[in-house]
PyMOL Python script that loads the backbone (N, CA, C, O; Angstrom):
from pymol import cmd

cmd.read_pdbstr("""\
ATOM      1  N   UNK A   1     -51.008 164.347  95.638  1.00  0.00           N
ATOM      2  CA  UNK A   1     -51.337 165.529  96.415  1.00  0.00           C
ATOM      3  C   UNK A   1     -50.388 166.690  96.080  1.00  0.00           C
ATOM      4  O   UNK A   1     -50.892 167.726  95.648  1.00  0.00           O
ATOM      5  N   UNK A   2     -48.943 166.598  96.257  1.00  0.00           N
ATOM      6  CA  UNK A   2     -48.329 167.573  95.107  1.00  0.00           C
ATOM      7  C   UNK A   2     -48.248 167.570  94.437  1.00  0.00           C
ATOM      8  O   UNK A   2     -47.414 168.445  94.203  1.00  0.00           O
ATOM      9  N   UNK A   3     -48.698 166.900  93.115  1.00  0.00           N
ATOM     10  CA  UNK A   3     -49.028 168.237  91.747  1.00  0.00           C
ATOM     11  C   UNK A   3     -50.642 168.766  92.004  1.00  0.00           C
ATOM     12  O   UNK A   3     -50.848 169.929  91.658  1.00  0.00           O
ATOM     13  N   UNK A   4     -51.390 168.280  92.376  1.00  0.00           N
ATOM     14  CA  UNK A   4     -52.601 169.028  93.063  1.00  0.00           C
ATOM     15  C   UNK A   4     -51.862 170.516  93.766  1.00  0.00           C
ATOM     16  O   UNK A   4     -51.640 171.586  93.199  1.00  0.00           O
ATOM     17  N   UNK A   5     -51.684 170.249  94.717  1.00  0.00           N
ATOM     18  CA  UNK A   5     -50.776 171.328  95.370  1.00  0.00           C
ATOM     19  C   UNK A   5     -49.731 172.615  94.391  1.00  0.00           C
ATOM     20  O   UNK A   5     -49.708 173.823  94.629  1.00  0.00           O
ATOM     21  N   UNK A   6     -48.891 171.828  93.204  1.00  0.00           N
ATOM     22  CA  UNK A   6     -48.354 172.647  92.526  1.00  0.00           C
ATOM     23  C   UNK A   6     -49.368 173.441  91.117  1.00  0.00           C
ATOM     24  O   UNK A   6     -49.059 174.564  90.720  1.00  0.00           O
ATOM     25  N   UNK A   7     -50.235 172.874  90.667  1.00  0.00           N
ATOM     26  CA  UNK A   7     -51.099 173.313  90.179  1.00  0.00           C
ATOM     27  C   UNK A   7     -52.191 174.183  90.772  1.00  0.00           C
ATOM     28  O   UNK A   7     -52.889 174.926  90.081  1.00  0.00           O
ATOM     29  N   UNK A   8     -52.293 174.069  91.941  1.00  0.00           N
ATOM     30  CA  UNK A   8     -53.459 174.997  92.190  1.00  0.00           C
ATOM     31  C   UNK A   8     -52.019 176.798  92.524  1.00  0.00           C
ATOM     32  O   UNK A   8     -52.253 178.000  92.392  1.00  0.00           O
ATOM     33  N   UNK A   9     -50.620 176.019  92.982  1.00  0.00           N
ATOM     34  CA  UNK A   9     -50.337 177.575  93.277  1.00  0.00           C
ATOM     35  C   UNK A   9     -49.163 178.012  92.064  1.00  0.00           C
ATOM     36  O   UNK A   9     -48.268 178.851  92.171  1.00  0.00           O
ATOM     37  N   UNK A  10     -49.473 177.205  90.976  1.00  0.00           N
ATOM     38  CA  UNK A  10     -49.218 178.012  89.877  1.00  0.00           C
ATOM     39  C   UNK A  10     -49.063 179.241  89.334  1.00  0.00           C
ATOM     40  O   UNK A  10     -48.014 179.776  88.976  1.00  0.00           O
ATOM     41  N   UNK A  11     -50.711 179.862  89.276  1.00  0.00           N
ATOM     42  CA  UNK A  11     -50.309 181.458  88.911  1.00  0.00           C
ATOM     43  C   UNK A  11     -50.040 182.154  89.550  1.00  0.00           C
ATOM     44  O   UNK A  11     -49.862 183.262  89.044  1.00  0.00           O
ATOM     45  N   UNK A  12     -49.767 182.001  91.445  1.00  0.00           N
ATOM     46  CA  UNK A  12     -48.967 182.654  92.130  1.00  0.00           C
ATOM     47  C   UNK A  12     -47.490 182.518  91.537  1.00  0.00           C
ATOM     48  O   UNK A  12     -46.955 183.486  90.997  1.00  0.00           O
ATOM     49  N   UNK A  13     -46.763 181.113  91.672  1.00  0.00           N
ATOM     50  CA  UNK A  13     -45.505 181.056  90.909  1.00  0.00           C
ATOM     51  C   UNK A  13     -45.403 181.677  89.872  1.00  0.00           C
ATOM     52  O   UNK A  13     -44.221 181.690  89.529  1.00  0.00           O
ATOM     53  N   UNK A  14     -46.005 182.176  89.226  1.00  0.00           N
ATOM     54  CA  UNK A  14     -45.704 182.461  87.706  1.00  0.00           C
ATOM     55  C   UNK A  14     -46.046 183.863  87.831  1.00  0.00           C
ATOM     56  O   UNK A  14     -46.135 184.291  86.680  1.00  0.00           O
ATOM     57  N   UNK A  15     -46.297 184.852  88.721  1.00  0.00           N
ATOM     58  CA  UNK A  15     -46.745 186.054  88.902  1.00  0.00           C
ATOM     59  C   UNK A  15     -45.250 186.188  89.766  1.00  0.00           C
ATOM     60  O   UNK A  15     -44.806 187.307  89.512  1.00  0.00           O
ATOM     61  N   UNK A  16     -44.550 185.628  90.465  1.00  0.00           N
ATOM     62  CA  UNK A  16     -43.891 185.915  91.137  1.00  0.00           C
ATOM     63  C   UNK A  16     -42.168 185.947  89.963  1.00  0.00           C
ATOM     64  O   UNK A  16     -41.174 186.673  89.984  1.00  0.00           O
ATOM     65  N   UNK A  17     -42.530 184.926  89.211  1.00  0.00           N
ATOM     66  CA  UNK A  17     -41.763 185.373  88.344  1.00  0.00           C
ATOM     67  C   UNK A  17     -41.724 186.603  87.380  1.00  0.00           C
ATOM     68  O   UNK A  17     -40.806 187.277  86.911  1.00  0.00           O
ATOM     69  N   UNK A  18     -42.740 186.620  87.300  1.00  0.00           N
ATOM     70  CA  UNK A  18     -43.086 187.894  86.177  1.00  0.00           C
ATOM     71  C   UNK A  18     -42.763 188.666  86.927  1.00  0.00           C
ATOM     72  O   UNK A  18     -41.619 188.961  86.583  1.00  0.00           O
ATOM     73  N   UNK A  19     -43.009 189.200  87.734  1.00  0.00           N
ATOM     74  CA  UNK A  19     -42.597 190.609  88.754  1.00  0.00           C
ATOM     75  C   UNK A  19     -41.160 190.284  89.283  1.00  0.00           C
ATOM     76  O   UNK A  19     -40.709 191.335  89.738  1.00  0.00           O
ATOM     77  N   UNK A  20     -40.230 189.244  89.416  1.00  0.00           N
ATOM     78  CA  UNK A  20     -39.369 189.381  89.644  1.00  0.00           C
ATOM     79  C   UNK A  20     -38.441 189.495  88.180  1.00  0.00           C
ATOM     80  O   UNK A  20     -37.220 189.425  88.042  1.00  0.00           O
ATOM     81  N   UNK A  21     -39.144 189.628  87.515  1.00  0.00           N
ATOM     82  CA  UNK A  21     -38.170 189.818  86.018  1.00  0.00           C
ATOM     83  C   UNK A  21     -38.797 191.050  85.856  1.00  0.00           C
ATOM     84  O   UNK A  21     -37.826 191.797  85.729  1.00  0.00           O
ATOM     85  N   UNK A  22     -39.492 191.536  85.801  1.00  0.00           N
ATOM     86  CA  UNK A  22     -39.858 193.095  85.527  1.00  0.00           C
ATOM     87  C   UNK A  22     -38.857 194.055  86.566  1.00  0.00           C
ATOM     88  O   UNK A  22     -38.470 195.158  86.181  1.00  0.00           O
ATOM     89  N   UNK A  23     -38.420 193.416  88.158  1.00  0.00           N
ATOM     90  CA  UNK A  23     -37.657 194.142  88.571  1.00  0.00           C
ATOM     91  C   UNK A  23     -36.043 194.075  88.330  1.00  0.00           C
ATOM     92  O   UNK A  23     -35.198 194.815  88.833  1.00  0.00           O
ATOM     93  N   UNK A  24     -35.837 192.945  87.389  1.00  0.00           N
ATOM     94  CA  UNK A  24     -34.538 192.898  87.141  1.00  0.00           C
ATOM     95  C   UNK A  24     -34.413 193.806  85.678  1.00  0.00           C
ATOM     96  O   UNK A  24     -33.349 194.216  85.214  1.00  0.00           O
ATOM     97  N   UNK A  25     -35.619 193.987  85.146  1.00  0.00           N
ATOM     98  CA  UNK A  25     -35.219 194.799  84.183  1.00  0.00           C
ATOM     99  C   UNK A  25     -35.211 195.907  84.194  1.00  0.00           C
ATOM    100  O   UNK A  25     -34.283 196.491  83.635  1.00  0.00           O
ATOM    101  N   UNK A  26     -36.526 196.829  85.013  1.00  0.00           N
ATOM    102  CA  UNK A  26     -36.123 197.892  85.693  1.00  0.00           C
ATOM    103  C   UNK A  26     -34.510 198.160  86.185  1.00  0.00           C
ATOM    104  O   UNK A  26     -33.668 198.956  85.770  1.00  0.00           O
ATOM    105  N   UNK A  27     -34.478 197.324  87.057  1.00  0.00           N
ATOM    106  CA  UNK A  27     -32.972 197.402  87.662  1.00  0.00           C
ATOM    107  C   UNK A  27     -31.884 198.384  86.614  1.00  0.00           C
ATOM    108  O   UNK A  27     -31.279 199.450  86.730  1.00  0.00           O
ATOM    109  N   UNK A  28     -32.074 197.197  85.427  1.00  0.00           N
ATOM    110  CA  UNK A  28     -31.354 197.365  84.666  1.00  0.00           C
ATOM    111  C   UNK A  28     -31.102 198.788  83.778  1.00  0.00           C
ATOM    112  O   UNK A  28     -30.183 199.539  83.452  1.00  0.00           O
ATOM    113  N   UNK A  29     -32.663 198.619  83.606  1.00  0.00           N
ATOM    114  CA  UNK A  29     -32.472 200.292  82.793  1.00  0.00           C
ATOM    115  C   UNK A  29     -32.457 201.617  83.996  1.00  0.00           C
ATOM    116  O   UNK A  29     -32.383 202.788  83.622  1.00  0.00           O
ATOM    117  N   UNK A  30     -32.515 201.347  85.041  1.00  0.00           N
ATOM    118  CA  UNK A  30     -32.417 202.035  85.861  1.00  0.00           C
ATOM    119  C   UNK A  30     -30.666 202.561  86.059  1.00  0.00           C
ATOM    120  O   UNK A  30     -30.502 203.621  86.663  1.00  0.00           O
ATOM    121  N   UNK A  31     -29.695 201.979  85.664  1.00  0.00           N
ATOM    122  CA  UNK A  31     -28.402 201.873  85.933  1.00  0.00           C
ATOM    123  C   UNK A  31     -27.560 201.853  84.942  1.00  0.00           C
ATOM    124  O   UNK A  31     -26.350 201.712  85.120  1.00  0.00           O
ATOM    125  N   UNK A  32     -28.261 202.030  83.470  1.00  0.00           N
ATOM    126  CA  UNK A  32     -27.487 202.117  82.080  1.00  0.00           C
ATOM    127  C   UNK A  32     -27.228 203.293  82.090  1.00  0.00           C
ATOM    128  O   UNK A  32     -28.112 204.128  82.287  1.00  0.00           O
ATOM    129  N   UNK A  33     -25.668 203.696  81.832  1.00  0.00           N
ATOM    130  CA  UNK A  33     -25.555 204.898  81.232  1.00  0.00           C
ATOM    131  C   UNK A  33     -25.280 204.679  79.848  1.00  0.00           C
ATOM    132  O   UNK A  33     -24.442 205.512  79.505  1.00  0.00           O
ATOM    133  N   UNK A  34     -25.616 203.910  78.859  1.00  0.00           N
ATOM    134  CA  UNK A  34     -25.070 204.299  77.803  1.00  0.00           C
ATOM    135  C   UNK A  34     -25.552 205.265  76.856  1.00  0.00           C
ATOM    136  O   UNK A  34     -24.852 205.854  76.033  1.00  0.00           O
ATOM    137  N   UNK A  35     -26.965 205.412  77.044  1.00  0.00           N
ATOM    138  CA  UNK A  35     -27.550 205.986  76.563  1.00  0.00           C
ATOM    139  C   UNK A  35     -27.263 207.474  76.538  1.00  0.00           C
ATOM    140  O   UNK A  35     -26.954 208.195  75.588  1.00  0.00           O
ATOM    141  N   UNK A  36     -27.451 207.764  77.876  1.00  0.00           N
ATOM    142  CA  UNK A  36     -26.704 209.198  77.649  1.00  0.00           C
ATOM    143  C   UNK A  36     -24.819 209.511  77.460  1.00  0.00           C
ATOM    144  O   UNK A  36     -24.220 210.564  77.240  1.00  0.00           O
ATOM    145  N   UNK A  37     -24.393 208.326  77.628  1.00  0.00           N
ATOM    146  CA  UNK A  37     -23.032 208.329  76.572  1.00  0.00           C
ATOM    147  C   UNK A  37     -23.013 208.763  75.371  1.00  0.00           C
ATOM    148  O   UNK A  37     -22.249 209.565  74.832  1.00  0.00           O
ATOM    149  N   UNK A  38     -24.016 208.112  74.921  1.00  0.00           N
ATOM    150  CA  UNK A  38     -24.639 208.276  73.420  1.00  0.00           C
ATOM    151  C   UNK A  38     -25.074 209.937  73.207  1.00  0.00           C
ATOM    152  O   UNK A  38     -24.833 210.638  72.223  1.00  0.00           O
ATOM    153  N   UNK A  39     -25.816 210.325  74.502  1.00  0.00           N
ATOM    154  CA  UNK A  39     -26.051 211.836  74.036  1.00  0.00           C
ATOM    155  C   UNK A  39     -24.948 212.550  74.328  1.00  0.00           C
ATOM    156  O   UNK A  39     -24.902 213.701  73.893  1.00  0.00           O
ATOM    157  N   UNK A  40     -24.237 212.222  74.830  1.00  0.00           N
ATOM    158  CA  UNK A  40     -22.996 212.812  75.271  1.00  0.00           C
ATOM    159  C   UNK A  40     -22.308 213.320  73.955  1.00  0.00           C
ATOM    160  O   UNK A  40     -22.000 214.463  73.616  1.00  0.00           O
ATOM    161  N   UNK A  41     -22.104 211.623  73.060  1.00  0.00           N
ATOM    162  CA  UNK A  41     -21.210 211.989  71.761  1.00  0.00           C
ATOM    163  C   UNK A  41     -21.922 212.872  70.905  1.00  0.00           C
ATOM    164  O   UNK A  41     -21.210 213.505  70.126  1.00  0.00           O
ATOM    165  N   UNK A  42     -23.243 213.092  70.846  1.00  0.00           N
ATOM    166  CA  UNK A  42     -24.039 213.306  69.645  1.00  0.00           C
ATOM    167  C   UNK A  42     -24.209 214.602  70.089  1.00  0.00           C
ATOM    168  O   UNK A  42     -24.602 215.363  69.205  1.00  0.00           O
ATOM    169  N   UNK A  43     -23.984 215.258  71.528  1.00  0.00           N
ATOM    170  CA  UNK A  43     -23.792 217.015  71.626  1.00  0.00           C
ATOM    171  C   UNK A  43     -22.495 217.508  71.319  1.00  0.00           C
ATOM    172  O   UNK A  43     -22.296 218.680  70.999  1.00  0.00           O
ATOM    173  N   UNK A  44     -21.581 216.617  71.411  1.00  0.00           N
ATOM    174  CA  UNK A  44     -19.824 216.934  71.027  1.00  0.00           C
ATOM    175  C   UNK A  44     -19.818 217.016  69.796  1.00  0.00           C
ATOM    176  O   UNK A  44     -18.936 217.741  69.335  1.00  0.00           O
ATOM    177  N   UNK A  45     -20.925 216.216  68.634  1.00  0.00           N
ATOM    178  CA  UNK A  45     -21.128 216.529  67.623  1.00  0.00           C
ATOM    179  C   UNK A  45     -21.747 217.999  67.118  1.00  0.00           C
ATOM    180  O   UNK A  45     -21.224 218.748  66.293  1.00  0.00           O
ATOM    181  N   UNK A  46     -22.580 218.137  67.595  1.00  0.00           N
ATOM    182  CA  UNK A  46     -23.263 218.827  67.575  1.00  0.00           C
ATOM    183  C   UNK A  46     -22.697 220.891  67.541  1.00  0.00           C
ATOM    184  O   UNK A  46     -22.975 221.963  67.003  1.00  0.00           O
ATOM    185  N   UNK A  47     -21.784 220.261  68.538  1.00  0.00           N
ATOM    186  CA  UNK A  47     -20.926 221.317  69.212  1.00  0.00           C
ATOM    187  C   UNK A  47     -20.030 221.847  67.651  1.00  0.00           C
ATOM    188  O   UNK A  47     -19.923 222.867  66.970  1.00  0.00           O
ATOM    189  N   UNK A  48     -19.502 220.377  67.652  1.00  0.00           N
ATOM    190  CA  UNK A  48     -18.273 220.529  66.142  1.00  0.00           C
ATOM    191  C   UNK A  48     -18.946 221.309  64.746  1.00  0.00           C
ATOM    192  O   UNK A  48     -18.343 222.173  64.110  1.00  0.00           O
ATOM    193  N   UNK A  49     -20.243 220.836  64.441  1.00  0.00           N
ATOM    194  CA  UNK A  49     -20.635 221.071  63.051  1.00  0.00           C
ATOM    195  C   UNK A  49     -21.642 222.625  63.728  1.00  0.00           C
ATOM    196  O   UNK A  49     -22.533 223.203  63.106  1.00  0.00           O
ATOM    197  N   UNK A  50     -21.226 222.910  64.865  1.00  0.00           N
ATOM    198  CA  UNK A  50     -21.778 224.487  64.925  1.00  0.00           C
ATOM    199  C   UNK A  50     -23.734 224.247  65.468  1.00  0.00           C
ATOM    200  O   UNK A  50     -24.416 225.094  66.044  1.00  0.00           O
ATOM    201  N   UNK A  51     -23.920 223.660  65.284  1.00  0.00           N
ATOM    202  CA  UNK A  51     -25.538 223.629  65.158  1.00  0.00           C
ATOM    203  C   UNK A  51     -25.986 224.061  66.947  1.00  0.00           C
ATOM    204  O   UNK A  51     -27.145 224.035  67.361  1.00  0.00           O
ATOM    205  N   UNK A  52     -24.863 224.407  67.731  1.00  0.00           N
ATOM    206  CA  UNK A  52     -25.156 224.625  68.969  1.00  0.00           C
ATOM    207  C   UNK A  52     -23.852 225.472  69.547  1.00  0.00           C
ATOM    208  O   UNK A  52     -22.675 225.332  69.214  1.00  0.00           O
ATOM    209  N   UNK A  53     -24.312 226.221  70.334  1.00  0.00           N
ATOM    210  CA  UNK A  53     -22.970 227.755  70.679  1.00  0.00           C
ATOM    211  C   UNK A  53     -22.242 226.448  72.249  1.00  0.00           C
ATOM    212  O   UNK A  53     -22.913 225.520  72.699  1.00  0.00           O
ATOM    213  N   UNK A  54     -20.776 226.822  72.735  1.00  0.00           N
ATOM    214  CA  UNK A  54     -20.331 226.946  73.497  1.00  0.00           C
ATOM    215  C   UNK A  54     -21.083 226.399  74.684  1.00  0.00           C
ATOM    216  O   UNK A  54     -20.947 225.316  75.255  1.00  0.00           O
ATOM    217  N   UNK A  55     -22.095 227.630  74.977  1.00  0.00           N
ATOM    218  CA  UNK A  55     -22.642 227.889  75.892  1.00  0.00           C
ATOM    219  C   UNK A  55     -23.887 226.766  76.260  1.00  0.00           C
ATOM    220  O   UNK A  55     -24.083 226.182  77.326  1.00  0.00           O
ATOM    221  N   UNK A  56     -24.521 226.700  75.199  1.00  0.00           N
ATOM    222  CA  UNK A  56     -25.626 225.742  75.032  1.00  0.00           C
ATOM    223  C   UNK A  56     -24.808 224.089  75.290  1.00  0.00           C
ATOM    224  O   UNK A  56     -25.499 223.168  75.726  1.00  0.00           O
ATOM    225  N   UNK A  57     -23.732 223.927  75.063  1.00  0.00           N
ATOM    226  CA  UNK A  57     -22.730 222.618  74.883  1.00  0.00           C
ATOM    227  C   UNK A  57     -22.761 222.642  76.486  1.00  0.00           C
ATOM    228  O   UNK A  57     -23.318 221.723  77.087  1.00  0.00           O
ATOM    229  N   UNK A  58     -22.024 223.936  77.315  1.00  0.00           N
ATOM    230  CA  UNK A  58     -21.754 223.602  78.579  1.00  0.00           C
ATOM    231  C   UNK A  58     -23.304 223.178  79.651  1.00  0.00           C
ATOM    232  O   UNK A  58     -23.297 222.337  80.549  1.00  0.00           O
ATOM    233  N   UNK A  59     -24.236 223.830  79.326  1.00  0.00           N
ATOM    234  CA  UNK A  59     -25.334 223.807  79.935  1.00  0.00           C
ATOM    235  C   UNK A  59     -25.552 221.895  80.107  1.00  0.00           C
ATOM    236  O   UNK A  59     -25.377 221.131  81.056  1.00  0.00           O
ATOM    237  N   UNK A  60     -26.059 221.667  78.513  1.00  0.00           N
ATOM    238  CA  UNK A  60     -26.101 220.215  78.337  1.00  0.00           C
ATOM    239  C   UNK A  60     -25.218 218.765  79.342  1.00  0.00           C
ATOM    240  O   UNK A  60     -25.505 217.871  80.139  1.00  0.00           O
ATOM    241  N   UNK A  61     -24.018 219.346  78.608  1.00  0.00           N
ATOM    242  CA  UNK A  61     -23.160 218.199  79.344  1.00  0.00           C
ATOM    243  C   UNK A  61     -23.189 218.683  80.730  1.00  0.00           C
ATOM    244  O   UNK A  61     -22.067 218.290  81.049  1.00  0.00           O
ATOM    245  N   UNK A  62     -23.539 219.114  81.538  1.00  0.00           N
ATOM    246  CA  UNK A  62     -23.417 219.793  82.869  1.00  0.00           C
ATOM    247  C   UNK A  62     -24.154 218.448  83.435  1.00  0.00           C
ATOM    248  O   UNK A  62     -23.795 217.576  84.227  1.00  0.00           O
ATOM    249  N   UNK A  63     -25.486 218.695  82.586  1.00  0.00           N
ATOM    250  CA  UNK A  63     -27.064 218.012  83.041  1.00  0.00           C
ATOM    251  C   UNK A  63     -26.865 216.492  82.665  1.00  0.00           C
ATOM    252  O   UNK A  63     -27.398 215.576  83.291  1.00  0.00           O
ATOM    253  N   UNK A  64     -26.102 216.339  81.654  1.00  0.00           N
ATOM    254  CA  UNK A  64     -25.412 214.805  81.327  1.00  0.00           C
ATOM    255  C   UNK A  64     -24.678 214.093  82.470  1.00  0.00           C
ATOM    256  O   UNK A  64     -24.797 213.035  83.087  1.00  0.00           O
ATOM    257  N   UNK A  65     -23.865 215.157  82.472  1.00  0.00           N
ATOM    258  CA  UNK A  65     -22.979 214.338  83.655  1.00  0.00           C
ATOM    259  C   UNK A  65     -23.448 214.419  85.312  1.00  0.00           C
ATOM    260  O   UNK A  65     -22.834 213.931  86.260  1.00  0.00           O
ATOM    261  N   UNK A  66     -24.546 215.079  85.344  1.00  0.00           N
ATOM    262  CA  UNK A  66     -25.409 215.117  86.599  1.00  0.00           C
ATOM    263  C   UNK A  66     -25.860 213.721  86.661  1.00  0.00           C
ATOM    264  O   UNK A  66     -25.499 213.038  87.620  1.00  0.00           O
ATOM    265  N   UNK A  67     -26.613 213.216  85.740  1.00  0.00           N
ATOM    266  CA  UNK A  67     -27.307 212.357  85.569  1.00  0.00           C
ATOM    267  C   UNK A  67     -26.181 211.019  85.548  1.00  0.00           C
ATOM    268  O   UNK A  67     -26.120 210.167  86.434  1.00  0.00           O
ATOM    269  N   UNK A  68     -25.398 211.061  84.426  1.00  0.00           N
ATOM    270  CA  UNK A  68     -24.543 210.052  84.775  1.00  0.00           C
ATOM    271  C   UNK A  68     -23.732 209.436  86.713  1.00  0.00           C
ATOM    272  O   UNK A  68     -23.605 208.358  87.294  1.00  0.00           O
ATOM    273  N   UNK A  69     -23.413 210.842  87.006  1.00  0.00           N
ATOM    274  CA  UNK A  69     -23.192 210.831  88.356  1.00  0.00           C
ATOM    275  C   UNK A  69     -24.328 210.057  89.349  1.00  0.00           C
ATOM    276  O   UNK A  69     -24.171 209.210  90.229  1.00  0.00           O
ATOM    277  N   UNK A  70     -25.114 210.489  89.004  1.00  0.00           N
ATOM    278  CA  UNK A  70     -26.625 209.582  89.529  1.00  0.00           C
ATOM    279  C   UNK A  70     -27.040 208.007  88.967  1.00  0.00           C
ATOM    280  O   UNK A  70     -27.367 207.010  89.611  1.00  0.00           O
ATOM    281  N   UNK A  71     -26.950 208.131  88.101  1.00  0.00           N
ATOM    282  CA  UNK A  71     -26.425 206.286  87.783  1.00  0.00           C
ATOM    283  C   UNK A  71     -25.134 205.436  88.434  1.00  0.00           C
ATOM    284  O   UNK A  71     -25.080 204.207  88.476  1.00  0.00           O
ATOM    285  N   UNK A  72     -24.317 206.168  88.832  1.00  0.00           N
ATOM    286  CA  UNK A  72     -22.708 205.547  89.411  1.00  0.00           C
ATOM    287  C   UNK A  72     -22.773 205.226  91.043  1.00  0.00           C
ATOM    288  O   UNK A  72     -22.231 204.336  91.698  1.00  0.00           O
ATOM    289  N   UNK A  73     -23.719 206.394  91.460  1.00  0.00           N
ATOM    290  CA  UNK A  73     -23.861 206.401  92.786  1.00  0.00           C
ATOM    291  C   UNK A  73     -25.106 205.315  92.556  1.00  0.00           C
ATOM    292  O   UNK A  73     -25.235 204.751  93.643  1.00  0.00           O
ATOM    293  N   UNK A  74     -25.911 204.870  91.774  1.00  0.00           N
ATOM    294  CA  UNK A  74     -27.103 203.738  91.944  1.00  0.00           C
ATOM    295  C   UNK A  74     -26.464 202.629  92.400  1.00  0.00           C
ATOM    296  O   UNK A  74     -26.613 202.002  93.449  1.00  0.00           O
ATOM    297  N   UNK A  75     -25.403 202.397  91.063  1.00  0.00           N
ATOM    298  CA  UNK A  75     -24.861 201.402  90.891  1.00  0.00           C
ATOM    299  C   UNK A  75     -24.010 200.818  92.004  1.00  0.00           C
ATOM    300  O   UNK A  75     -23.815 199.620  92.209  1.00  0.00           O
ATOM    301  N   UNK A  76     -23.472 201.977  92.778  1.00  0.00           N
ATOM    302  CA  UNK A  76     -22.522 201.497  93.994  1.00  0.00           C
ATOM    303  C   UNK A  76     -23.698 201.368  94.801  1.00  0.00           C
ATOM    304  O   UNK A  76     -23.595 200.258  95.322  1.00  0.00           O
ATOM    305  N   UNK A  77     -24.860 201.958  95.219  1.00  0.00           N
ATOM    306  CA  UNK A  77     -25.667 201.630  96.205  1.00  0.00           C
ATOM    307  C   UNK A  77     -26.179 200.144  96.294  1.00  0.00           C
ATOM    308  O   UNK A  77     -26.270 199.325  97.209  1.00  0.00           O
ATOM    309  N   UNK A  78     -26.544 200.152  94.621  1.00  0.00           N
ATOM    310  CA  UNK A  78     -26.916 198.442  94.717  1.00  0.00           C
ATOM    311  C   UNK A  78     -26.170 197.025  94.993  1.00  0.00           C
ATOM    312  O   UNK A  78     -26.565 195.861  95.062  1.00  0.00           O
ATOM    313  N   UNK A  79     -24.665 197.786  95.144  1.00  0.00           N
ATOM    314  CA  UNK A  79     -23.695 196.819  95.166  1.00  0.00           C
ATOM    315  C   UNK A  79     -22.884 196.941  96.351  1.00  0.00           C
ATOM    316  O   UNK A  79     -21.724 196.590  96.561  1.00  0.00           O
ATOM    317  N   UNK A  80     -23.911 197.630  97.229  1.00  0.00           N
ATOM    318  CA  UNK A  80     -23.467 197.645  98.592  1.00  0.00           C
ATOM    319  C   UNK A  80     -22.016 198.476  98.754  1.00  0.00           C
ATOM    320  O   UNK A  80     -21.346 198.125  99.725  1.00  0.00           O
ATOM    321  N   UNK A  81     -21.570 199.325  98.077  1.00  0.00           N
ATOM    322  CA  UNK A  81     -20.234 199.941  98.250  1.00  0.00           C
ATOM    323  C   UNK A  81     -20.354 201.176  98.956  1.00  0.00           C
ATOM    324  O   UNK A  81     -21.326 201.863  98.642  1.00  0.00           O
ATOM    325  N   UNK A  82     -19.393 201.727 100.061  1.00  0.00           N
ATOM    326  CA  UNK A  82     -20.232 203.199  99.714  1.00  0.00           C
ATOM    327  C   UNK A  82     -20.180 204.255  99.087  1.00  0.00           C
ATOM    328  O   UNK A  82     -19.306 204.388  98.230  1.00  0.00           O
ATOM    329  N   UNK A  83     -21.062 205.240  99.337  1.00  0.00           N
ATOM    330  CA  UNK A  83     -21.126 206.324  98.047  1.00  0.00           C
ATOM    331  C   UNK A  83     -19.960 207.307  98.682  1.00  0.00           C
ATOM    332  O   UNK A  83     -19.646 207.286  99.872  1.00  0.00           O
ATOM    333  N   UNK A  84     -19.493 207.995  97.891  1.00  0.00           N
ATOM    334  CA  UNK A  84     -19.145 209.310  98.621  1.00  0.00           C
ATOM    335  C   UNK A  84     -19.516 210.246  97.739  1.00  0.00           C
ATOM    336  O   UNK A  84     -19.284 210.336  96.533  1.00  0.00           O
ATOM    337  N   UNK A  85     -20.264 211.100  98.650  1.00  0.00           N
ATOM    338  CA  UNK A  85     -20.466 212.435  98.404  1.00  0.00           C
ATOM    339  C   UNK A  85     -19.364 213.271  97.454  1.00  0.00           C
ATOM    340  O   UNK A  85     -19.530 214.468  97.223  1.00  0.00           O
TER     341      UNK A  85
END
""", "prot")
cmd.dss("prot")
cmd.show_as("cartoon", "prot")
cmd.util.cbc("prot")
cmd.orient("prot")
């Protein structure tokens, strides 16, 4: 009677996994900054070999580190710490 039982609620189990791994990966890319680390270095580059003024550099990293700031505060939210403003 249970494997009757585990077979019929199978593709519930197996849906419940799938969606609980789709939210751990969300999670995940939800809370990476490396990526824009990465754009971070590649406008400091950018900055160096001229291909972008001063001005255009400050705008960018402004909006970088907005965003990074918004990943840090995720990350403490999800880990129960609190944020400060």
């Amino acid at each position: 009677m249970l494997f009757l039982d585990d077979l019929l609620l199978l593709p519930i189990t197996g849906m419940k996994f799938v969606l609980r791994t789709l939210g751990q990966v969300a999670e995940q890319e939800y809370t990476n900054s490396g990526p824009l680390k990465v754009q971070l270095l590649e406008l400091q580059e950018k900055l160096d070999s001229g291909e972008i003024t001063e001005k255009e550099y400050v705008e960018a990293e402004t909006e970088i580190l907005r965003q990074l700031r918004e990943i840090e505060k995720r990350k403490r939210e999800l880990a129960g710490i609190p944020v400060d403003e």
